[in-house]
DOSETI-592728 format. One record per residue (C-alpha): x, y, z; residue in one letter; residue number from 0. Coordinates in Angstrom, 3 decimals. Example, Ala and Ser with C-alpha at 12.3 -4.5 7.8 and 13.67 -1.06 7.14 Angstrom:
2
R       px       py       pz residuo num
R   12.300   -4.500    7.800       a   0
R   13.670   -1.060    7.140       s   1
***
This chain:
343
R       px       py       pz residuo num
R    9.283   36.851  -22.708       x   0
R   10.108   36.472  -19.018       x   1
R   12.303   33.595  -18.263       x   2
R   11.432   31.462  -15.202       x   3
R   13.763   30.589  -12.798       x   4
R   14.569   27.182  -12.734       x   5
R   13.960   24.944   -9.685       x   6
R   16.766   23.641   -7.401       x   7
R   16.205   20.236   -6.113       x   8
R   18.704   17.561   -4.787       x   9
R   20.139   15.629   -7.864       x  10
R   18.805   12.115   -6.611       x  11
R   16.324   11.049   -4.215       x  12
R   15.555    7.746   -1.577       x  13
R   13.935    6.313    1.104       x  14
R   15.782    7.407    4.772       x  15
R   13.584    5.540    6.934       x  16
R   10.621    3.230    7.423       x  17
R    7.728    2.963   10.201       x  18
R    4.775    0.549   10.324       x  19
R    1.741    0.398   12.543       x  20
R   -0.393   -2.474   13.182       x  21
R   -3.760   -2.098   15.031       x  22
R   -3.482   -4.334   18.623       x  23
R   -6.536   -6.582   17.351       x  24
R   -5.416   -9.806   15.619       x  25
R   -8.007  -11.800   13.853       x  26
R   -7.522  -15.361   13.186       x  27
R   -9.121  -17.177   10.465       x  28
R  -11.836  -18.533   12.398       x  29
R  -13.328  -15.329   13.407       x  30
R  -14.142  -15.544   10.116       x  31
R  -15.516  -18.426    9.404       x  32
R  -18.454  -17.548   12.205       x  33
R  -20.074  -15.612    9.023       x  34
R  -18.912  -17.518    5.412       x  35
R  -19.147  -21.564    4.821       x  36
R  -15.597  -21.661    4.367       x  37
R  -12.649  -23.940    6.501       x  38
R   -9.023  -22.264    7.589       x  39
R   -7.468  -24.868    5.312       x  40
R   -8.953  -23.366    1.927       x  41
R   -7.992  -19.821    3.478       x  42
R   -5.055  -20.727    3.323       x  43
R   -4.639  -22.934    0.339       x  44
R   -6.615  -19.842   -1.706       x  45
R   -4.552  -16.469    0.182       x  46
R   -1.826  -17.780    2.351       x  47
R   -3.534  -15.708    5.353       x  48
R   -3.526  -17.200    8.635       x  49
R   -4.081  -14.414   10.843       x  50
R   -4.950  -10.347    9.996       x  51
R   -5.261   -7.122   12.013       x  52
R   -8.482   -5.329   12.367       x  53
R   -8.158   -1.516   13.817       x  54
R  -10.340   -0.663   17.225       x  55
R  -12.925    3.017   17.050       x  56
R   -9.653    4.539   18.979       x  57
R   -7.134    3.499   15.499       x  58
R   -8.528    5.167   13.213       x  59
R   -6.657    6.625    9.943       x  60
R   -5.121    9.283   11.362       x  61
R   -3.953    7.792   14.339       x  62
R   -2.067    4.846   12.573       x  63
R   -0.727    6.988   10.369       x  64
R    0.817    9.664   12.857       x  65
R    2.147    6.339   14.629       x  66
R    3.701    5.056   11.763       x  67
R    5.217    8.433   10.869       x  68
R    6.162    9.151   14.049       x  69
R    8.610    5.979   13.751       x  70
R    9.775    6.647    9.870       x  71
R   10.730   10.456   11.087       x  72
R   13.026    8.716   13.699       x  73
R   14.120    6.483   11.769       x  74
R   14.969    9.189    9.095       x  75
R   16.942   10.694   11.999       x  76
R   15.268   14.088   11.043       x  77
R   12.950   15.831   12.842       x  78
R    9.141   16.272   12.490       x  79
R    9.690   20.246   11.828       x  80
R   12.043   18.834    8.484       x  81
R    9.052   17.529    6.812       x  82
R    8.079   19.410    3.969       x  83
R    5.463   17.695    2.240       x  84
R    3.032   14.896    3.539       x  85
R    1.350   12.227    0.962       x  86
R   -0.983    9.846    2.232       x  87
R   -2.614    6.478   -0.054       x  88
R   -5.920    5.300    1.401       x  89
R   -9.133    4.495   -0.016       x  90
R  -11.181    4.445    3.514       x  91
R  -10.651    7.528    5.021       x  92
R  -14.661    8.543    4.917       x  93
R  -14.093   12.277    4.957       x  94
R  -13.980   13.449    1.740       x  95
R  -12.731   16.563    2.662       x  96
R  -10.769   17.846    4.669       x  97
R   -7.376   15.335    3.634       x  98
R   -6.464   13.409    6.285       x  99
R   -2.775   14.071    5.215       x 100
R   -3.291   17.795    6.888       x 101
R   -4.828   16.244    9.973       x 102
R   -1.611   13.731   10.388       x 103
R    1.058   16.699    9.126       x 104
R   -0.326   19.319   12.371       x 105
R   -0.373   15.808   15.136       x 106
R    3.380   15.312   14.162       x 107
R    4.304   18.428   14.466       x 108
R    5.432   18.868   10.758       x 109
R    4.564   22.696   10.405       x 110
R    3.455   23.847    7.337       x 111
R    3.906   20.905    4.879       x 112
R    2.165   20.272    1.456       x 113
R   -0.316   17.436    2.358       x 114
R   -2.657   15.969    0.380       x 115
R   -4.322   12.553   -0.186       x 116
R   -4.043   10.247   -3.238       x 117
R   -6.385    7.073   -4.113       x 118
R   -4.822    4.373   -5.976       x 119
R   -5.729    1.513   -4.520       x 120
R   -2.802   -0.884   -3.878       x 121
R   -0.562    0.770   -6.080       x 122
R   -0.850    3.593   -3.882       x 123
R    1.851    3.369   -2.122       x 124
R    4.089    3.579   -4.940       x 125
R    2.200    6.202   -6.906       x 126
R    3.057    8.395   -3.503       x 127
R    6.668    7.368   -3.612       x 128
R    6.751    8.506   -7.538       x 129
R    5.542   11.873   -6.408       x 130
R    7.465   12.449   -3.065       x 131
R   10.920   11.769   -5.070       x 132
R    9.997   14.130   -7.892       x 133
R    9.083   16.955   -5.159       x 134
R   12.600   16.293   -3.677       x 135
R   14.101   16.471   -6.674       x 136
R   12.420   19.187   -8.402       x 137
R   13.117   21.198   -5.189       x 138
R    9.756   21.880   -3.613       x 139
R   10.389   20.108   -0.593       x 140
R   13.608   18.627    1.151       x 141
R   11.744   15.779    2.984       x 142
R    8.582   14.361    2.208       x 143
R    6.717   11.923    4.391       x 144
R    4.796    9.300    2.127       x 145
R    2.079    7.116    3.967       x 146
R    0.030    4.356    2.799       x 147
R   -2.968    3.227    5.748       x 148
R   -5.966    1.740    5.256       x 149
R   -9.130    0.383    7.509       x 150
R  -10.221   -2.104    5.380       x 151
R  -12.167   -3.671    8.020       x 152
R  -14.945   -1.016    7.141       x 153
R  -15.224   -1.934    3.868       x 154
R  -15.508   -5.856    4.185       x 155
R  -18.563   -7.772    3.352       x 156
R  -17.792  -10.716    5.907       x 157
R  -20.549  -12.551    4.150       x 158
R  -18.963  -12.260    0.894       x 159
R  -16.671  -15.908    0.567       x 160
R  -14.466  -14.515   -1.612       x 161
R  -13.139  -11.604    0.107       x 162
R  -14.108  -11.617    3.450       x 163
R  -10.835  -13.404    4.863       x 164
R   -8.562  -11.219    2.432       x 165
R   -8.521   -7.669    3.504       x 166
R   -6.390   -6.466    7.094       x 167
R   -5.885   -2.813    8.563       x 168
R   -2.375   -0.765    9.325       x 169
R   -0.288    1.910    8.421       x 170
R    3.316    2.172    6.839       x 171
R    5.569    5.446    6.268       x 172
R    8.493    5.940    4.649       x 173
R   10.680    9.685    4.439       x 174
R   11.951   10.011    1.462       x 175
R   14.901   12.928    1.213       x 176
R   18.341   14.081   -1.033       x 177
R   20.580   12.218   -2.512       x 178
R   23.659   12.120   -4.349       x 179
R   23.330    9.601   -5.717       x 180
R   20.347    7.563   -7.307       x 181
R   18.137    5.065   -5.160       x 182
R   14.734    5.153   -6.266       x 183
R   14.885    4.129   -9.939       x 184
R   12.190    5.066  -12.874       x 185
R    8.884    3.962  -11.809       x 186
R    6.756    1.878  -14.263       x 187
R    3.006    2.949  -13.898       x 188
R    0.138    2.885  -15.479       x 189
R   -3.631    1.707  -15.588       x 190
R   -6.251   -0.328  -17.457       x 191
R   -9.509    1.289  -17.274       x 192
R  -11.006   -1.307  -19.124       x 193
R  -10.587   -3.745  -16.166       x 194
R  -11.896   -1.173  -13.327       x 195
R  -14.804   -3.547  -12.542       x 196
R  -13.041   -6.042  -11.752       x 197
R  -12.169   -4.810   -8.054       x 198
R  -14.522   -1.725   -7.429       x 199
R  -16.995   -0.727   -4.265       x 200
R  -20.201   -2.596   -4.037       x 201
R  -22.447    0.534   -3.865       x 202
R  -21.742    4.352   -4.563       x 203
R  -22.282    6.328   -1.769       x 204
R  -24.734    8.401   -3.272       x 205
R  -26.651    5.284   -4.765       x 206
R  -26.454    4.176   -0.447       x 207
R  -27.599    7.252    0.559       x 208
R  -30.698    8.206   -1.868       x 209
R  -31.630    4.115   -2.466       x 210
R  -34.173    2.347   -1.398       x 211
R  -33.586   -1.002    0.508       x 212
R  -35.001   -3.148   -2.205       x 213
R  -32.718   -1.681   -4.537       x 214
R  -29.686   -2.085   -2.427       x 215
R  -27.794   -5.363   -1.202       x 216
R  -28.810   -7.003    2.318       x 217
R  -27.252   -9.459    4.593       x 218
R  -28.727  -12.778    5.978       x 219
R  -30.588  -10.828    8.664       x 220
R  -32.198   -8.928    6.066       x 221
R  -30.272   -5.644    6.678       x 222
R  -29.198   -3.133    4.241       x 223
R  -25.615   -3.671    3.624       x 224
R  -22.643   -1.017    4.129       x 225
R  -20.810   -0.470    1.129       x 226
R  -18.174   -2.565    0.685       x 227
R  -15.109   -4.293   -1.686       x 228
R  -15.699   -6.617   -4.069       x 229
R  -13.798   -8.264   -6.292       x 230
R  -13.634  -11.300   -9.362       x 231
R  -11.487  -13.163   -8.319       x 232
R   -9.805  -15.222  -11.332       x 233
R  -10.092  -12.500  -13.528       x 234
R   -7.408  -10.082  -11.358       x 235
R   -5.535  -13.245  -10.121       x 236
R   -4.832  -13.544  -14.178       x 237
R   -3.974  -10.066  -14.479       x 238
R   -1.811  -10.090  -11.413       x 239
R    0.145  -13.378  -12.219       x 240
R    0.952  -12.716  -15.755       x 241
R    0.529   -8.871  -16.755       x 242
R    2.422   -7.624  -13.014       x 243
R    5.680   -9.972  -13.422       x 244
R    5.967   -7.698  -16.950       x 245
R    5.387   -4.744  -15.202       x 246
R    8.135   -5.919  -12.366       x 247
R   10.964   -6.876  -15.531       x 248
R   10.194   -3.793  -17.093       x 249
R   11.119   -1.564  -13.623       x 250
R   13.990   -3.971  -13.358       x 251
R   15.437   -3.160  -17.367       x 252
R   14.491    0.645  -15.990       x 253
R   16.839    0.502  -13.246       x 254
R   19.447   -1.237  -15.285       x 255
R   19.205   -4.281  -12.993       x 256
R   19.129   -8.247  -13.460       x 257
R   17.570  -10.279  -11.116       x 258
R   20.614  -11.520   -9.408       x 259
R   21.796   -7.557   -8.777       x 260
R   18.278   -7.905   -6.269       x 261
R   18.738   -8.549   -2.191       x 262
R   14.782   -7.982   -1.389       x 263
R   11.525   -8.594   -3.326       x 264
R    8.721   -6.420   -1.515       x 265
R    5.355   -7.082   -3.799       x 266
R    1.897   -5.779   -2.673       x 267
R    0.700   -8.526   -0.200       x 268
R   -2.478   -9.364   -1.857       x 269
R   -2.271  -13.352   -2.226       x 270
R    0.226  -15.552   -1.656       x 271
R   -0.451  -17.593   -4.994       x 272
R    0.193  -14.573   -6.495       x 273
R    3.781  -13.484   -5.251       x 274
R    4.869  -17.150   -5.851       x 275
R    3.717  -16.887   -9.160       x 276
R    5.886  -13.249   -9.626       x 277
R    9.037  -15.345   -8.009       x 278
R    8.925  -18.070  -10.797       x 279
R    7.840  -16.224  -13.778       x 280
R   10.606  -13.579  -12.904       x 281
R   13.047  -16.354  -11.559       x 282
R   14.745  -14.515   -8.741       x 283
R   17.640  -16.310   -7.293       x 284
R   17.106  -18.117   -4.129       x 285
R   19.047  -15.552   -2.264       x 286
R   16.360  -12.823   -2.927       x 287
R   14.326  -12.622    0.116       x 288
R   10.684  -12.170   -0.583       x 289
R    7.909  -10.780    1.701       x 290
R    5.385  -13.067    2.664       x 291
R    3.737  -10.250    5.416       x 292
R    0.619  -11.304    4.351       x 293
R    0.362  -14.554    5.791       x 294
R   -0.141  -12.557    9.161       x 295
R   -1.472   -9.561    7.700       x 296
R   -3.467  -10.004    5.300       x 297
R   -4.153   -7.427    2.204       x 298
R   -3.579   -3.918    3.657       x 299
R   -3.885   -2.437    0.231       x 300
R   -1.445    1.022    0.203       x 301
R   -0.383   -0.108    3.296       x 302
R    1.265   -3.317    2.190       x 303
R    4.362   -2.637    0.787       x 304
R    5.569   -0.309    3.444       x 305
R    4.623   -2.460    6.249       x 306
R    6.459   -5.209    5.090       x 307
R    9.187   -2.965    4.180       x 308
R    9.013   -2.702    7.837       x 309
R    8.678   -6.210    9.278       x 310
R   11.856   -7.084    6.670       x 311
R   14.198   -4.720    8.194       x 312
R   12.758   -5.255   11.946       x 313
R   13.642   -8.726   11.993       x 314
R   16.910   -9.074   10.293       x 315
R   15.493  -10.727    7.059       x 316
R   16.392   -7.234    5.174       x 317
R   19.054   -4.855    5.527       x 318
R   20.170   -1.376    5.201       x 319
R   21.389   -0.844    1.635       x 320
R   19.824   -3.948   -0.118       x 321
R   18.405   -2.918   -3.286       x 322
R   14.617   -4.025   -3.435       x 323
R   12.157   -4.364   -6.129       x 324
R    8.590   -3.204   -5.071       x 325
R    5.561   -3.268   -6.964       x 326
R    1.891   -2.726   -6.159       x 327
R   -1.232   -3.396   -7.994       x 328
R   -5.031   -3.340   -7.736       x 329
R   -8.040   -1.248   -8.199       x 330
R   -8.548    0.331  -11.401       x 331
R   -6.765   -1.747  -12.341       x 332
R   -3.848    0.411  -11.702       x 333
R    0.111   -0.815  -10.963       x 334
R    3.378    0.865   -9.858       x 335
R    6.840   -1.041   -9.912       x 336
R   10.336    0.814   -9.151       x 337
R   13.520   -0.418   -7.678       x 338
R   14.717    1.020   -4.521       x 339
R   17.557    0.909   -1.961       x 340
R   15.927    0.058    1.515       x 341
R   16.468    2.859    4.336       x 342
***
């Protein structure tokens, strides 16, 4: 029997740098109250969002994403040529095929690199970070760019009252390269099919394109609607509040780390009830900062955590070396929780 030559990775892996693109547009809560019967009070009271970006025809997908990369590679201090594989988490990039992750790897300049696209909803991000440190470590690539960007903006009903105010658009990137020593701990993933109705797409795109307009949802002008993300609302704010936190001690234990070993809590920003909810039930110490990007932001889905890896560092509120507990969680219902050390 031939004997296979085993691969020769880096013995660790972790994040080098960060980047983050929001589109220029910012929409405040009473842009959307022009279409639902609503008030910027119970916005508030209900998400925590104030304000969120929505992306122009010029940022589309690709173009946030080669922005954001373009500012993780620096931050990486490597150059675009280094990059050796390019993951990218979005669930509205309309082209089925090609990926958009080739697209972004040729407009940075990255060569040759692996790229493909993943769809896991809001747990994207770290399902992409899972598989960019095992390619680092099982040798296949040295660097590998990981991005999580979303438009949600085209998939919004703005006359549905319970999501319309929720979902924001942007990119994030993080490189992730060697180490010697580890700082991305075991990930804790999984899914619950069972729940995948909960948050799904209004309409298949095959049911939009073959069905007739009686058969399909219209708006209050009587138009066909576009497909779009729905959601019940209690039923994953229940999931969220008290199936994640387990999810978030359990990649804690993984990591062999307490609560008071954290510096940074970086959840998905889907509601602020929500992430106050995680901070109690997992009583963090008042000395671990937790992101609140949504509150100007809104719910970027795969974009979230990396963006407000971002905004953390940016403005001082993080630093270089803390050790951070991220988790994501949505559609599928799927969830991904690890402990990292931030660029």
């Amino acid at each position: 029997m031939a004997k296979i030559k085993p691969s020769k990775g880096a013995p660790y892996a972790r994040i080098l740098g960060v980047g983050g693109y929001r589109p220029t547009r910012v929409v405040p809560n009473e842009v959307i109250l022009e279409r639902i019967d609503s008030s910027d009070e119970w916005i508030r009271s209900r998400s925590g969002i104030a304000t969120r970006h929505w992306a122009s025809d010029k940022e589309t997908v690709a173009m946030m994403s080669v922005e954001a990369s373009g500012k993780a590679i620096a931050d990486a201090g490597i150059s675009p040529e280094q990059i050796g594989g390019v993951i990218v988490s979005t669930v509205s990039h309309f082209k089925q095929t090609p990926a958009v992750a080739t697209e972004i790897a040729d407009r940075i300049g990255a060569g040759k690199p692996a790229a493909f696209d993943i769809s896991a909803g809001c747990a994207g991000f770290g399902y992409g970070l899972t598989l960019a440190k095992g390619m680092v470590v099982e040798g296949s690539a040295e660097y590998v760019l990981v991005i999580g960007v979303e438009r949600l903006s085209d998939l919004t009903d703005l006359e549905d009252r319970a999501t319309a105010f929720l979902f924001g658009d942007g990119a994030g990137a993080v490189v992730v390269g060697p180490s010697d020593e580890p700082h991305i701990g075991p990930t804790v993933w999984g899914s619950e099919g069972d729940k995948s109705e909960t948050i799904k797409q209004t309409v298949a795109w095959d049911e939009f394109r073959s069905g007739e307009s009686s058969q399909l949802p219209v708006d209050s002008r009587g138009e066909v609607k576009f497909p779009a993300i729905t959601q019940e609302g209690q039923a994953v704010f229940r999931w969220a509040v008290f199936e994640m936190a387990k999810v978030a001690q359990q990649a804690l234990d993984a990591a062999g780390i307490s609560p008071d070993d954290l510096d940074v809590f970086i959840p998905h920003q889907a509601n602020m009830r929500i992430i106050d909810s995680m901070v109690k039930t997992l009583k963090l110490p008042e000395h671990v900062t937790v992101a609140r990007d949504i509150e100007t932001t809104g719910n970027t889905s795969a974009a979230s955590i990396p963006l407000a890896m971002e905004r953390l560092l940016a403005t001082g509120q993080a630093k270089s070396g803390d050790t951070a507990l991220v988790i994501g969680f949505g559609a599928g219902l799927v969830y991904a929780a690890t402990v990292v050390t931030l660029p």
